[in-house]
DRENDO-1510 file (C-alpha; in Angstrom, 1 decimal, always signed):
<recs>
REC; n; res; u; v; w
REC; 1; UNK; -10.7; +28.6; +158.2 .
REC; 2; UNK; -10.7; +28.0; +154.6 .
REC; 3; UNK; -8.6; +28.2; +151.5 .
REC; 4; UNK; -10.5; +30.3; +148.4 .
REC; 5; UNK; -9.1; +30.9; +145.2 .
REC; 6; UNK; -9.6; +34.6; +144.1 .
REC; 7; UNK; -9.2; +36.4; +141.0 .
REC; 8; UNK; -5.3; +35.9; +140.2 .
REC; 9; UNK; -6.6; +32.6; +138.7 .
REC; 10; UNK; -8.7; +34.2; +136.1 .
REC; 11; UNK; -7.3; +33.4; +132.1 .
REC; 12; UNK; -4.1; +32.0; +134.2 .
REC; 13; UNK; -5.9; +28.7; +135.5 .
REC; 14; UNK; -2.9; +26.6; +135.7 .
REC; 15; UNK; -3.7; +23.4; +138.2 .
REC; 16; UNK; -0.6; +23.1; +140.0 .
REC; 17; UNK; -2.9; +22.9; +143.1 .
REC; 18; UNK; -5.2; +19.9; +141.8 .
REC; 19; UNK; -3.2; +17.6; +141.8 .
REC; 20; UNK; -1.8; +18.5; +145.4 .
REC; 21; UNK; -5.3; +18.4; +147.1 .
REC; 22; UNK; -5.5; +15.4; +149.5 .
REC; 23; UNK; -9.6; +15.9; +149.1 .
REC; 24; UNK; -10.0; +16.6; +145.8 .
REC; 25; UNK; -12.3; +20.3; +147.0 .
REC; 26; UNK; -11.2; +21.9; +143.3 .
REC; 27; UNK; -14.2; +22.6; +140.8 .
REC; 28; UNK; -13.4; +24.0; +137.2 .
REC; 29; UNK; -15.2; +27.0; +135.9 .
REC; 30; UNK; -14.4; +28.3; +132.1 .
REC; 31; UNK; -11.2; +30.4; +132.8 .
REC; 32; UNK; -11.0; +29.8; +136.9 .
REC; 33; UNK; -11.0; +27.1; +139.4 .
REC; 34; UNK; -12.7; +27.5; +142.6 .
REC; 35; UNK; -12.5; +25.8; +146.5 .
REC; 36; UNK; -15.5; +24.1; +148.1 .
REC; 37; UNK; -14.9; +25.8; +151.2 .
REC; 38; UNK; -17.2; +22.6; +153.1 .
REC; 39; UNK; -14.8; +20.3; +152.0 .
REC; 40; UNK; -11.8; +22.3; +152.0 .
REC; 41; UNK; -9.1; +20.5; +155.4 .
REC; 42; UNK; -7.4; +23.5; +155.6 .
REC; 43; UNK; -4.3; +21.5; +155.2 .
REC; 44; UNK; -2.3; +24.5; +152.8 .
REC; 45; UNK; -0.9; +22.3; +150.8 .
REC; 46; UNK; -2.0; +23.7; +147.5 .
REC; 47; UNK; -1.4; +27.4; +148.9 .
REC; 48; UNK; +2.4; +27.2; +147.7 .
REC; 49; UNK; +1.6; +25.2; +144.2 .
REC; 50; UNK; -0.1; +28.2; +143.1 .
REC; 51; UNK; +2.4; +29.8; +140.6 .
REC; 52; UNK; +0.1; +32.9; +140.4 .
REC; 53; UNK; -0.8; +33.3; +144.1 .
REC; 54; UNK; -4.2; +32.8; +143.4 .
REC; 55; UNK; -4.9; +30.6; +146.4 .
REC; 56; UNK; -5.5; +32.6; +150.2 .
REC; 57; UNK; -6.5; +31.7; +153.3 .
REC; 58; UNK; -10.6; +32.9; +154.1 .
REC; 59; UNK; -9.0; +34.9; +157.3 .
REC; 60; UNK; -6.6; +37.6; +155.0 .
REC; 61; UNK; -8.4; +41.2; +154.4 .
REC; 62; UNK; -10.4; +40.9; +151.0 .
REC; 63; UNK; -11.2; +37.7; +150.9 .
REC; 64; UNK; -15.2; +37.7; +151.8 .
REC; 65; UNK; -16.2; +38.4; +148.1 .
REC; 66; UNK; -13.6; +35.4; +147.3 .
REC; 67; UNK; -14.7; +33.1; +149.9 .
REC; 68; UNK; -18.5; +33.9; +148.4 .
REC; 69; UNK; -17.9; +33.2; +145.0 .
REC; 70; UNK; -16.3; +29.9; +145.7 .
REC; 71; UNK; -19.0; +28.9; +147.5 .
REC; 72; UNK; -21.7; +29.7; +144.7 .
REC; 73; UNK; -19.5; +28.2; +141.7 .
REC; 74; UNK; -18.6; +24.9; +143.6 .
REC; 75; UNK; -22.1; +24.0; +144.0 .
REC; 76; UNK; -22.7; +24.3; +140.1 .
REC; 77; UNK; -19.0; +23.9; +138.1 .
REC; 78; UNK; -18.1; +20.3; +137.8 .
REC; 79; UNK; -15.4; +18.9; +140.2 .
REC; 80; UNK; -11.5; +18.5; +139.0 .
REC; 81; UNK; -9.5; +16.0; +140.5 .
REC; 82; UNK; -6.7; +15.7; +137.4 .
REC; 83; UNK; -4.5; +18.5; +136.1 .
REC; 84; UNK; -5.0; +19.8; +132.8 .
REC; 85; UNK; -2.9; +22.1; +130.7 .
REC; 86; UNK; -3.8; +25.9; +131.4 .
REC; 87; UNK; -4.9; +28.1; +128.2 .
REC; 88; UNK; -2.2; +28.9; +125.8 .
REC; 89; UNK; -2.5; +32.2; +126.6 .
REC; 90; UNK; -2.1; +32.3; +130.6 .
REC; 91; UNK; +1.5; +34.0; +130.4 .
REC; 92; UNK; +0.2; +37.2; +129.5 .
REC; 93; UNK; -2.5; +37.7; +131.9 .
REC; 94; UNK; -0.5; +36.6; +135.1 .
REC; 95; UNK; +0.0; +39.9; +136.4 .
REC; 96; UNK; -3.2; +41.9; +135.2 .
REC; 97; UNK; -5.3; +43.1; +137.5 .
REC; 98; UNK; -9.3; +43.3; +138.5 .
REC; 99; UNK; -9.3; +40.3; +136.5 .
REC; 100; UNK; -13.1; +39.6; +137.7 .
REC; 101; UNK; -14.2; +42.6; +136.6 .
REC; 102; UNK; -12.6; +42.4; +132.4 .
REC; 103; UNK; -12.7; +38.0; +132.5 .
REC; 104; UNK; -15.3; +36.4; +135.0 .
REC; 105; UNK; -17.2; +33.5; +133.1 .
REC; 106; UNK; -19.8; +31.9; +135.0 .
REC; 107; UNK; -20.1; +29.0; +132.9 .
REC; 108; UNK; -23.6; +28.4; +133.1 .
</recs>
């Protein structure tokens, strides 16, 4: 098991869960962080931080696609081991949904 981050992060981005993570497995893309599920513990601490509820388990319904994507992006986004300040605009897009679909930046 592994912990992925999936589309609730989109535009909301807000880091509680970086700072938390005893092996620093965060890695930023423009408007989402992402899990590198090899170096992911699956200790859960940074399940709870997660103000949004972005962050899931690999073994809930739903979460191949997620578990996918953070595979890809970790092996090209840069890793983030300090908490920075989410966009100025995160409030309004905490509850919008298929987020991916309207948001998704690769960051290439």
């Amino acid at each position: 098991m592994t912990y992925i981050v999936n589309d609730k992060c989109i535009k909301c981005k807000l880091m509680d869960c970086v700072e938390v993570c005893p092996v620093d497995c965060f890695y930023e893309g423009k408007n989402m962080l992402v899990i590198k599920p090899d170096e992911c513990i699956d200790c859960g601490v940074c399940e709870p931080e997660c103000p949004v509820d972005a962050i899931k388990a690999d073994t809930e319904p739903g979460s191949d696609k997620w578990l996918e994507i953070n595979k890809q992006y970790s092996e090209i986004w840069p890793n983030i081991t300090v908490k920075k300040d989410p966009p100025s605009d995160h409030e309004k897009y905490k509850d919008e949904q298929n987020k991916f679909e309207k948001y998704f930046k690769e960051n290439l």
